[in-house]
C-alpha positions in Angstrom: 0.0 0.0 0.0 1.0 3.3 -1.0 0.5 6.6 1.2 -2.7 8.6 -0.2 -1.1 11.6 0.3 1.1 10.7 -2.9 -1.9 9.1 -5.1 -5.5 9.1 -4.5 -6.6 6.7 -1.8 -8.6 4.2 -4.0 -5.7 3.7 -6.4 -2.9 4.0 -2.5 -5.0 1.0 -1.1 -3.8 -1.6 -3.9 -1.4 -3.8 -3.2 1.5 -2.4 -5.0 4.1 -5.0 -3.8 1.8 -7.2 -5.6 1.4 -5.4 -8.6 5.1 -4.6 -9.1 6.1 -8.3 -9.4 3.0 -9.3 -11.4 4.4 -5.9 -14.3 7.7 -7.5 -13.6 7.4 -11.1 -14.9 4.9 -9.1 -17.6 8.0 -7.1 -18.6 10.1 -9.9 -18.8 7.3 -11.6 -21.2 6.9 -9.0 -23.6 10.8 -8.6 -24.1 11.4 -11.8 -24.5 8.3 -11.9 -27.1 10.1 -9.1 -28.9 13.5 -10.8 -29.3 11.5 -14.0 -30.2 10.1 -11.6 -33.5 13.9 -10.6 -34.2 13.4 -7.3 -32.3 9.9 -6.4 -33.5 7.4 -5.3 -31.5 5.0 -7.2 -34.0 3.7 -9.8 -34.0 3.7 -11.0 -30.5 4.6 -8.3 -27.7 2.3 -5.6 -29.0 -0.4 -7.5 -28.9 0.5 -9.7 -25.6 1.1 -5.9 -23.8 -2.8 -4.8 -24.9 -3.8 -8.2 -23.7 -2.3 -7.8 -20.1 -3.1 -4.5 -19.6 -7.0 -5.4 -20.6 -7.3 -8.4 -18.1 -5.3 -6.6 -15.3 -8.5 -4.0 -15.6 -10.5 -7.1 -15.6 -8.6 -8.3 -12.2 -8.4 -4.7 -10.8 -12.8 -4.6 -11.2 -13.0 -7.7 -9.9 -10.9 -7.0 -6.8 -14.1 -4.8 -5.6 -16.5 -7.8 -5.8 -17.6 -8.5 -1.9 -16.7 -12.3 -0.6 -20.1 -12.8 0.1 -20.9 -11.5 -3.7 -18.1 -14.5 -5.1 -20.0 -17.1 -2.7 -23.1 -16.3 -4.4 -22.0 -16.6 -7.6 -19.8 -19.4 -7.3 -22.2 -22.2 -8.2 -24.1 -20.1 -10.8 -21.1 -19.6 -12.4 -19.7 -23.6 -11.8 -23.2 -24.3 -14.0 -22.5 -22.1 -17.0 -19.0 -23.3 -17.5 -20.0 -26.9 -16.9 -22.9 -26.1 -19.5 -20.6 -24.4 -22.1 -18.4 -27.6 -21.6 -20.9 -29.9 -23.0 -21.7 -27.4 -25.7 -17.9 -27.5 -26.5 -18.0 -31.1 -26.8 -21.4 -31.3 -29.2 -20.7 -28.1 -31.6 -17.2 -26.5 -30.4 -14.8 -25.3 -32.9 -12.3 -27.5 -34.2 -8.9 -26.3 -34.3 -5.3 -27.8 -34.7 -6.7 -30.8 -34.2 -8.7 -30.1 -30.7 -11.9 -29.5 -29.7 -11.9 -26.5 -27.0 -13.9 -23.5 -28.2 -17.1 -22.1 -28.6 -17.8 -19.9 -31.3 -19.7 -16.9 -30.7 -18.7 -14.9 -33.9 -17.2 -11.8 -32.5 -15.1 -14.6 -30.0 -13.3 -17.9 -30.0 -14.5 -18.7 -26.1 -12.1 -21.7 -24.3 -14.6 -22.4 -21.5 -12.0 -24.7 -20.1 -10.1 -22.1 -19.1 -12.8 -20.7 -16.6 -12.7 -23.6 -15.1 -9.4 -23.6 -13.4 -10.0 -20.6 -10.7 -14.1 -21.6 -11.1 -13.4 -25.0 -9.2 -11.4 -23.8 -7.1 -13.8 -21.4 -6.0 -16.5 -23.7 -5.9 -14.6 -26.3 -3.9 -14.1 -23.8 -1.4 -18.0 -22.8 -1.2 -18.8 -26.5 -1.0 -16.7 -26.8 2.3 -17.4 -23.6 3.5 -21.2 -24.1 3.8 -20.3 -28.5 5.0 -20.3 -28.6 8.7 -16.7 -29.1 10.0 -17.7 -32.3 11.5 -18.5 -34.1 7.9 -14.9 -33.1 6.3 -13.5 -36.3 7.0 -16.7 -38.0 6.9 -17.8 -39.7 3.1 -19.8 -36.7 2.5 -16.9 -34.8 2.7 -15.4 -36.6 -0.6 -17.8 -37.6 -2.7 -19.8 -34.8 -4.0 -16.4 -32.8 -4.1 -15.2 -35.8 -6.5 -17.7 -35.4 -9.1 -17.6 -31.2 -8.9 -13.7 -32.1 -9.7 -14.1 -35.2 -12.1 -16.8 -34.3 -14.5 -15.3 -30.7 -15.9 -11.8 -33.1 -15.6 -13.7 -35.4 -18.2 -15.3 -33.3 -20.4 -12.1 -31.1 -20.9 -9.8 -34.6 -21.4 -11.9 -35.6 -23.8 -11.5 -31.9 -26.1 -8.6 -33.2 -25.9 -6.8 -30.8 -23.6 -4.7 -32.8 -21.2 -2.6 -30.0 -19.8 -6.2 -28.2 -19.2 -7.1 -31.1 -17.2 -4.5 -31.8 -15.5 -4.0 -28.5 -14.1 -8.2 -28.4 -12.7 -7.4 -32.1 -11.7 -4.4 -30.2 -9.1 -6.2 -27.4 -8.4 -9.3 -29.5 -7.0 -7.4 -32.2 -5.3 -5.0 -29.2 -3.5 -8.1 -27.9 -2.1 -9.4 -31.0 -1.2 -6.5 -31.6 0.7 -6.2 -28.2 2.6 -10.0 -28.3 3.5 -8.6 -31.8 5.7 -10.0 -34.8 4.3 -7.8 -37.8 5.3 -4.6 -38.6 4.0 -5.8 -42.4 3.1 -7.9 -40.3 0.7 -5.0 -39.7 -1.2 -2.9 -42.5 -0.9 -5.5 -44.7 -1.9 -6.6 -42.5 -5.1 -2.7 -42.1 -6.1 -2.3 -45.9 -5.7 -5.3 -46.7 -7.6 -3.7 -44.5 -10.6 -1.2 -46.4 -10.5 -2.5 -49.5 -11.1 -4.4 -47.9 -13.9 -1.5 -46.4 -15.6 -1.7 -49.0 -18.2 -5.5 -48.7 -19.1 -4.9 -44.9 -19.4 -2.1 -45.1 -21.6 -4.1 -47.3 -23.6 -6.9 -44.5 -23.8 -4.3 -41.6 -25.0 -4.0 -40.1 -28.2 -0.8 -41.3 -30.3 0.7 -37.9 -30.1 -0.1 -38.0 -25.9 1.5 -41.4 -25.7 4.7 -40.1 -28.2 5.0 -37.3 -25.8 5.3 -40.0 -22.8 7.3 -42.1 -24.7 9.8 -38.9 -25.1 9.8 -38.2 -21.5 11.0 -41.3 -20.4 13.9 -41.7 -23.7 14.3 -38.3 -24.8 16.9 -39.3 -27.1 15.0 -42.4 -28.9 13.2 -39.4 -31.4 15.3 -36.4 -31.6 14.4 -34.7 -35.4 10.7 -35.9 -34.2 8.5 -36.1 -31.4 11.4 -35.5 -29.5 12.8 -31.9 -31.2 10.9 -29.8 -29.2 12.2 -30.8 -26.2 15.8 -31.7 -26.9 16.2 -27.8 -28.7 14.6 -26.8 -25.6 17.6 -28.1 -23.7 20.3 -27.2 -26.1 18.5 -23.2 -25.7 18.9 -23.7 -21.9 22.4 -25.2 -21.6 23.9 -23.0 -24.1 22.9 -19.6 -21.8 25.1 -20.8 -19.6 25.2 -18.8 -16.4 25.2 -15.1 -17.8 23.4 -15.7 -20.6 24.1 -15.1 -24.8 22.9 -11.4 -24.5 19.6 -9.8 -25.4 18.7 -10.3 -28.7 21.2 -12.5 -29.0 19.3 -16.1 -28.5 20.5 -17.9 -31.6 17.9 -20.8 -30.9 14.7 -19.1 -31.4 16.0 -17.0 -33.6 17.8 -18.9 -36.1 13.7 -21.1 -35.6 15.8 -24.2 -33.7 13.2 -23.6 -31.0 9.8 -24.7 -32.0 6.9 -22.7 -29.8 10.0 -19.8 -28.6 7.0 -17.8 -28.1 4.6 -19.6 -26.5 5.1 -22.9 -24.1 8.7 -22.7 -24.6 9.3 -19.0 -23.9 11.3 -19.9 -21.1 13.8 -21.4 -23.0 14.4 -18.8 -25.5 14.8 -16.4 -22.0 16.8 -18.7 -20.0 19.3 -19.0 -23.4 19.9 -14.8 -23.3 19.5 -14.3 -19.9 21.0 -17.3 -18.4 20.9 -18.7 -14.9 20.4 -16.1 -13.7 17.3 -14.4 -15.4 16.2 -17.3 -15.3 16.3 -17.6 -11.1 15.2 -14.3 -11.0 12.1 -15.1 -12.9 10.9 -17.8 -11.1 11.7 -16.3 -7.3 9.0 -13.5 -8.5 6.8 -16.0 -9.2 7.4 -17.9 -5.9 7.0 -14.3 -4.4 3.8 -13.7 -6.0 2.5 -17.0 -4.8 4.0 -16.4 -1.2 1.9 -13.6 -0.7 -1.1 -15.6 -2.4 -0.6 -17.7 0.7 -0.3 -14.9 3.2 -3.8 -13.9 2.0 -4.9 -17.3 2.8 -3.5 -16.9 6.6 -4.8 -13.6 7.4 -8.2 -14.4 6.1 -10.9 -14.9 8.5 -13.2 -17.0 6.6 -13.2 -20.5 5.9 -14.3 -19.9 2.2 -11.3 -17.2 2.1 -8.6 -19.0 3.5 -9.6 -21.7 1.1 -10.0 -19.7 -2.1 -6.8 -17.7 -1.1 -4.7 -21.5 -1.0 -6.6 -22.6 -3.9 -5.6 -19.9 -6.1 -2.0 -19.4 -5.1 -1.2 -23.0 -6.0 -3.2 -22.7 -9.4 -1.0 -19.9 -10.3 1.8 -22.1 -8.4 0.9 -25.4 -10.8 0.7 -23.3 -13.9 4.6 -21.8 -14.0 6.1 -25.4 -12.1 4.4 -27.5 -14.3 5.5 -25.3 -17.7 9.3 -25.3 -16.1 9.3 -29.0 -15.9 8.3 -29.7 -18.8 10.3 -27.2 -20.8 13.6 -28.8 -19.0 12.6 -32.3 -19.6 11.6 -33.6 -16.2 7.8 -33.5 -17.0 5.9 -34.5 -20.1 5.1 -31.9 -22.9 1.2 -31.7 -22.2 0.9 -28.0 -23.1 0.8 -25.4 -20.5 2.1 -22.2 -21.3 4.2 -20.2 -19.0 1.9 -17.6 -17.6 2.5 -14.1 -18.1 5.3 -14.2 -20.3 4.3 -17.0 -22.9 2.2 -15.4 -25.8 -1.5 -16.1 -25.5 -4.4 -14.7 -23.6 -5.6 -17.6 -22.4 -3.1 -17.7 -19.2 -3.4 -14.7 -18.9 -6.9 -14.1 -18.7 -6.9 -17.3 -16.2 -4.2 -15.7 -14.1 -5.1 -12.1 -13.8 -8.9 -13.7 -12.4 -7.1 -15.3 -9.8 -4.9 -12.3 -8.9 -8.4 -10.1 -8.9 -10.2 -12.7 -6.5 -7.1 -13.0 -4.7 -6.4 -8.9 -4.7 -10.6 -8.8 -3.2 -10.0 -11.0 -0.6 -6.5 -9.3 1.2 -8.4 -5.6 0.6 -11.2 -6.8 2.9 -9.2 -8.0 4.9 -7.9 -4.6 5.6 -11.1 -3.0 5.4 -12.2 -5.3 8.6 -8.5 -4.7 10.5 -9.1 -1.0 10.5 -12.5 -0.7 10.8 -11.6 -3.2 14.6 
């Protein structure tokens, strides 16, 4: 927070620390989106700068929502994107070779998107309004299961496995912080397990070649496998310091498939080296931090909750996108938020961030109004 006697008080009671990391990892996005274009602003960073700037608006109107205004909506909202999901699925627009959007002629709508802060949210209002005694009763898991499992079915089957995987984290995390038992867990994990098989049976070719990658890297390496192994030649090759801006001659020289989007962080890493690269992911670790102090601090069992919930969404999203771009995850295509081109992750971010900014302004409001 910022004195108001510098600014006027509505814009002094942001949270600026916030803010300056969220601009930071922005800036490191759209200059690494330029370099990407050969030093153009066009055709990524332009664009990708009006995209942030819009949802950040978007997150900065829906920081005013009241809490008790979200928990109203919550299951309202869980409805429509559940019902948009089927539509998807029946008469969604195909496109490179997926099934994720709705086409509403002035927009290309990717309902599966909304879903990854919606059930969250709607996890939390499900426990929030269960009496504290039936959390680690059945009625604790089951209803929670099928909230979780059928927008984790309909979005697999788009097919979107990154999409699904990430509301498939999101859901359990919560889950797990709102204290069902452990067994829960240990049970579900080993049952995955033993199902590994079946599941790999049920994957698309280019899902299973992306396994098959992970595991051998090296057993495809002009095919399924390039992405990946240029990935680590762009990482390894920054060395410590890093080539230079500008001077990335992976994604420049096009060695680096997707350098602009899923695999931004290897056309940074390869100018910036180690350390951008460190840098960039301690303000995201700091952004999440603070995600998590607004979880503490809140009062409410629906806030602490949706605070958690949130902060390991946005948590899942950059880990999952730096595992995979240094080999110890498989590809399954989720961007690098912020900084990768594309207003999907964006958008899905920046509504977390505004729930997230709503909930640690209240509780300020209540602190000095005590």
């Amino acid at each position: 927070m910022i004195s108001s006697a510098i600014i006027p008080q509505p814009l002094a009671r942001l949270p600026w620390k916030l803010i300056f990391l969220v601009f930071g990892i922005c800036l490191v996005g759209l200059t690494t989106l330029y370099s990407a274009a050969g030093g153009s602003a066009s055709p990524w960073a332009l664009r990708q700068g009006v995209t942030i700037v819009f949802f950040f608006c978007v997150a900065l109107a829906v920081s005013w929502i009241p809490e008790n205004t979200i928990k109203q909506l919550t299951f309202p909202a869980y409805a429509a994107i559940l019902i948009l999901l089927i539509i998807v699925e029946a008469v969604g627009f195909v496109g490179k070779g997926a099934q994720r959007w709705v086409d509403l002629g002035f927009i290309r709508l990717q309902p599966s998107e909304f879903m990854k802060p919606a059930i969250v949210l709607t996890l939390a209002r499900f426990y929030d309004l269960l009496p504290a005694g039936d959390v680690r009763r059945w009625r604790g898991l089951w209803p929670a299961a099928l909230l979780v499992l059928v927008p984790w079915a309909l979005i697999l089957v788009q097919p979107d496995l990154g999409t699904a995987t990430m509301v498939l984290l999101s859901g359990v995390t919560v889950m797990f912080l709102a204290g069902l038992p452990m067994w829960y867990f240990m049970s579900a994990a080993g049952a995955v397990a033993v199902a590994m098989p079946i599941l790999y049976s049920m994957m698309h070719d280019y899902q299973r070649k992306r396994v098959l990658i992970f595991l051998d890297p090296e057993s495809d390496p002009l095919g399924s496998g390039y992405h990946l192994a240029q990935s680590k030649i762009a990482i390894g090759s920054g060395g410590i310091a890093g080539k230079g801006y500008l001077n990335g001659s992976q994604s420049h020289l096009d060695y680096l498939p997707e350098g602009h989007t899923d695999f931004v962080f290897a056309a940074m890493v390869e100018e910036w080296g180690l350390i951008g690269g460190t840098v960039l992911i301690l303000a995201f670790l700091m952004v999440v931090r603070w995600g998590m102090q607004v979880s503490k601090r809140s009062p409410t069992r629906f806030g602490q909750l949706t605070a958690a919930g949130l902060s390991t969404t946005i948590f899942f999203y950059f880990s999952v996108n730096l595992l995979m771009v240094m080999g110890l995850a498989p590809v399954v295509g989720i961007p690098l938020p912020l900084v990768s081109y594309g207003g999907s992750a964006v958008m899905t971010v920046m509504l977390c961030l505004g729930v997230l900014m709503g909930l640690e302004r209240q509780q300020r409001t209540k602190s000095r109004l005590s």
